[in-house]
N, C-alpha and C positions, 0 to 999 in steps of 0.2 A: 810420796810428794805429788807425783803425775795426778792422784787420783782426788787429793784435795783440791786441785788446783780447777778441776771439773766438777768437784762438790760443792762447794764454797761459793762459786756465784750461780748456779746452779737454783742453789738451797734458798738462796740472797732474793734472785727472782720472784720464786713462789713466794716468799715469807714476805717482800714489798706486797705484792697483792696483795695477799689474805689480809695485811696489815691494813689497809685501807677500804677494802670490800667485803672480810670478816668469812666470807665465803669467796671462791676462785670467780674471777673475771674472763670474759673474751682473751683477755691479754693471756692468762693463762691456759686456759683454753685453746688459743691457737698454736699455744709451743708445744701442747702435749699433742696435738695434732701431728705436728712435726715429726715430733719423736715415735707417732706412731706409722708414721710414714717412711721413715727413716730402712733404707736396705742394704747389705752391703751389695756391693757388685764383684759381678764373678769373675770378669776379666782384668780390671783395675784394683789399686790399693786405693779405693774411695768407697764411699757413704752416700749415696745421695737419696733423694726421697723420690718416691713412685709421686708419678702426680694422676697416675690413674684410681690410688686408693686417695690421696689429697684431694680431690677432686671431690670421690663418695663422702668422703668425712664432712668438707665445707657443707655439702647441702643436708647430711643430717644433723650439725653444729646449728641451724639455723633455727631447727626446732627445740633447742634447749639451751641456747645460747644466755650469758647472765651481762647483755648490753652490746654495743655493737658500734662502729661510727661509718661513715658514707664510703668508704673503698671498699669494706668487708660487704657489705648491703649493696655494696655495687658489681660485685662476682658474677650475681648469676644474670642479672641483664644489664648489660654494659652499658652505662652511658659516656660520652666520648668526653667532654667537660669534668666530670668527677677523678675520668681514670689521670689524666693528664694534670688535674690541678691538684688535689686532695693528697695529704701527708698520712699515709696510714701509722698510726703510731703502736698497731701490733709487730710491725716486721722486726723491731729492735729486739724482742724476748721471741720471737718463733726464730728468729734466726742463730742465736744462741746454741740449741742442738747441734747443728749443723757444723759449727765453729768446733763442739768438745770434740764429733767423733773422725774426725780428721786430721792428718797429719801434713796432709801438703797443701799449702795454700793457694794455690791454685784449681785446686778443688772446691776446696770452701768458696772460693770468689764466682765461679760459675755455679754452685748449687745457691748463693745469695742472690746473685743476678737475678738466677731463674724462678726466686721465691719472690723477689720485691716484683717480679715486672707480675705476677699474678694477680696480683690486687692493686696496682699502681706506676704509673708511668711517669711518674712526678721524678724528674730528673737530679733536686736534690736529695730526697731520700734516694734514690736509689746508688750518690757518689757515698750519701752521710754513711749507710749500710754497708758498704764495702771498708770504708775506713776501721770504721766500728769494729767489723771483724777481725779487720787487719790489727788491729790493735790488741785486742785480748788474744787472737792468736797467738803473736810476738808476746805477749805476758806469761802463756802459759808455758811457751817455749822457755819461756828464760833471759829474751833476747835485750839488749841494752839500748840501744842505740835506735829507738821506737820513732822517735820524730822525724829522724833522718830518713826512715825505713818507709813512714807513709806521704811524705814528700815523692817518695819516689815512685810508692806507688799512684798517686796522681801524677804525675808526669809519667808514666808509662801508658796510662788509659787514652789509648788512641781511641779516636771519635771512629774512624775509618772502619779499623779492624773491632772495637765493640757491634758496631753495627751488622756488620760481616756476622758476625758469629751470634747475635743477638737477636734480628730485626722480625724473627720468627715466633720470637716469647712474649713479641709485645700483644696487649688485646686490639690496638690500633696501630697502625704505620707510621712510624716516626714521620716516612713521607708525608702524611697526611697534617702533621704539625706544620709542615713547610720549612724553610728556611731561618725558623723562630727556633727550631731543633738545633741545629748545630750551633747556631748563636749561645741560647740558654745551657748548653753543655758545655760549651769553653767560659764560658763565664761560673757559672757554678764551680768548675776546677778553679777558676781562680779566686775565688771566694774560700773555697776550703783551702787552697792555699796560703793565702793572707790570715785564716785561722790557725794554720801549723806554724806561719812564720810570726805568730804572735801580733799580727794586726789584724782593726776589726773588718769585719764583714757582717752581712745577712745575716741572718739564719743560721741553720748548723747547729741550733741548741744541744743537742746531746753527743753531738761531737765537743762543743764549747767544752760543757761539764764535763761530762772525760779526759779531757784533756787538763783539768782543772783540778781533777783528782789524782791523775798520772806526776802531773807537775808539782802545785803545791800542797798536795796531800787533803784535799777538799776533801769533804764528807759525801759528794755526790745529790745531786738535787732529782734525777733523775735516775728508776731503775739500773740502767746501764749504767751511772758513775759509780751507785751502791755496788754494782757487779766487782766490777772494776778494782773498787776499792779491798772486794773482797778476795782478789786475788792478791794482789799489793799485803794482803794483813796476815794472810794464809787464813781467815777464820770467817764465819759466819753466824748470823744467829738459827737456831734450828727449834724454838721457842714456839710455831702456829702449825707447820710442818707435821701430815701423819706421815704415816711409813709408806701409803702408797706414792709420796712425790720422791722420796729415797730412793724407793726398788725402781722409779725411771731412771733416777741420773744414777743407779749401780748399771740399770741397763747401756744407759751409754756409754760408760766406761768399758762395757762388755763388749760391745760396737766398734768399739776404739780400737782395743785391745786383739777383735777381728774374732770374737769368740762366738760369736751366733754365725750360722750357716746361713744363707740368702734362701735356700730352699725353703726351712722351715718357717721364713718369714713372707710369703709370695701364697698370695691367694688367688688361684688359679683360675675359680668360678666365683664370682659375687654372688649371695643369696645376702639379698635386703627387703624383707619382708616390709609394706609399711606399717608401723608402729601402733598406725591411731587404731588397725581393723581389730588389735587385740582387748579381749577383755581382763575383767580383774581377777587375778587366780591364775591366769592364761601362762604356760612357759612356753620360750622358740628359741631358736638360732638366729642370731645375725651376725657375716662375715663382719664387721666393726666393734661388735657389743660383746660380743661367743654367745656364750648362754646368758636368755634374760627371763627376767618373770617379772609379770605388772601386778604391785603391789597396790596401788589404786588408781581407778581410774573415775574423770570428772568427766562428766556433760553438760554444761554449761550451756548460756544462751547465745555467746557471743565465740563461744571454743570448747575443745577437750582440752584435756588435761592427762598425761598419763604421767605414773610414777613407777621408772622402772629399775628394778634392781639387777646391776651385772657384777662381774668381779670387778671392774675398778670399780665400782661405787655406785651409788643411788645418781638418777637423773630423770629431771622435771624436763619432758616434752608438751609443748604446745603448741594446737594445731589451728 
């Protein structure tokens, strides 16, 4: 039952994309990120992700990337306007990993933190994202009494002590927001408040719909309510799905379950050859890819082109 409970929205995920992009998206794309970042740790009973291999993955994601919106494209030169105002609407499915291989929620809420404040400082997604979590956490668990449950987690999220334990993952200084900062954080709680207590507010869209699916049994308008939903039914459809999106979410249950060593998952030296100097024929190593070999490669007048085959699959870089 545990392990449906981690397949099923999981499965839900991927198969919304493919369903609409026919081929995997950013959106997907940045969850498998996750998941490949994902380590357990040696002193705690937690999961969280290296943000030193997170880091390597975002800048070679950018060369084979299938779309993108202004937070992700805003990573590697920060502008202070984008980080602050822009909703990135990848964190909802790259934080989904996170949520399966965990067991105490107070884990999950600090490894979300510290994956929303990466690409966004935008103060409603980053309360919408903890909810979110919070919520299917409490689903997978079992737990009944959900509404009550993230009521309370907003009214526990001190401004004071998030800051305190935070103000170092931001790319800018909440300081530097000024006194616009803590205004817009006690308001955005109470915004999501008025949406747990059933009246309206802003924004919150995929908090709305999940909540919409939790309550009156919506069908989900958004990836996450499909998720959602997919816990609630116990089933999913697994109809666009190969086996290599399976053998991750077995992997995370693996994760879960505490069955991979951190050793064997810890890369000690990076070797990241770059991509475009190989020719076609050509096989190498790359700490992110294992072994590749360029199946073709284009020169173009405006770009290369490389086509490279690894064991998770075939991927279109371009330079």
């Amino acid at each position: 039952m545990e392990y449906e409970k981690i397949y099923n929205p999981m499965i839900t995920a991927f198969n919304e994309d493919m369903k609409y992009n026919k081929l995997f998206s950013y959106i997907t794309e940045l969850s498998i990120i996750s998941i490949k970042s994902l380590i357990p740790s040696e002193s705690l009973e937690k999961v969280y992700i290296d943000y030193k291999r997170y880091n390597e993955e975002i800048k070679l994601w950018r060369s084979y990337r299938h779309g993108d919106n202004p937070s992700l494209l805003n990573v590697s030169n920060m502008d202070y306007s984008i980080y602050w105002k822009e909703k990135d609407d990848s964190i909802y499915t790259r934080i989904l990993p996170i949520i399966m291989v965990n067991r105490d929620f107070s884990n999950i809420r600090d490894e979300i933190i510290k994956n929303v404040l990466f690409t966004t400082g935008n103060i409603e997604s980053l309360i919408e994202a903890i909810l979110i979590g919070k919520l299917i956490f409490l689903l997978i668990e079992g737990e009944v009494d959900i509404i009550e449950e993230l009521k309370d987690e907003i009214i526990k999220l001190s401004q004071v002590n998030y800051i305190n334990e935070y103000e170092n993952y931001y790319r800018f200084s909440p300081n530097q927001y000024g006194k616009r900062f803590k205004i817009s954080f006690e308001q955005k709680k109470i915004f999501a408040l008025n949406i747990l207590n059933s009246s309206s507010a802003k924004g919150f869209q995929v908090l709305k719909d999940s909540l919409e699916v939790l309550i009156s049994e919506g069908n989900g308008e958004t990836t996450i309510g499909k998720c959602i939903k997919a816990i609630l039914d116990n089933k999913a459809e697994e109809n666009l799905v190969s086996d290599y999106y399976k053998e991750l979410i077995e992997y995370l249950y693996r994760l879960r379950k505490g069955r991979i060593s951190p050793e064997i998952l810890k890369i000690e030296k990076y070797y990241l050859p770059d991509i475009f100097q190989f020719n076609e024929g050509d096989e190498f190593y790359h700490s992110l890819l294992n072994r590749c070999k360029v199946i073709k490669r284009e020169d173009n007048e405006n770009n290369v082109v490389i086509y490279l085959n690894t064991k998770s699959g075939m991927y279109r870089f371009i330079q």
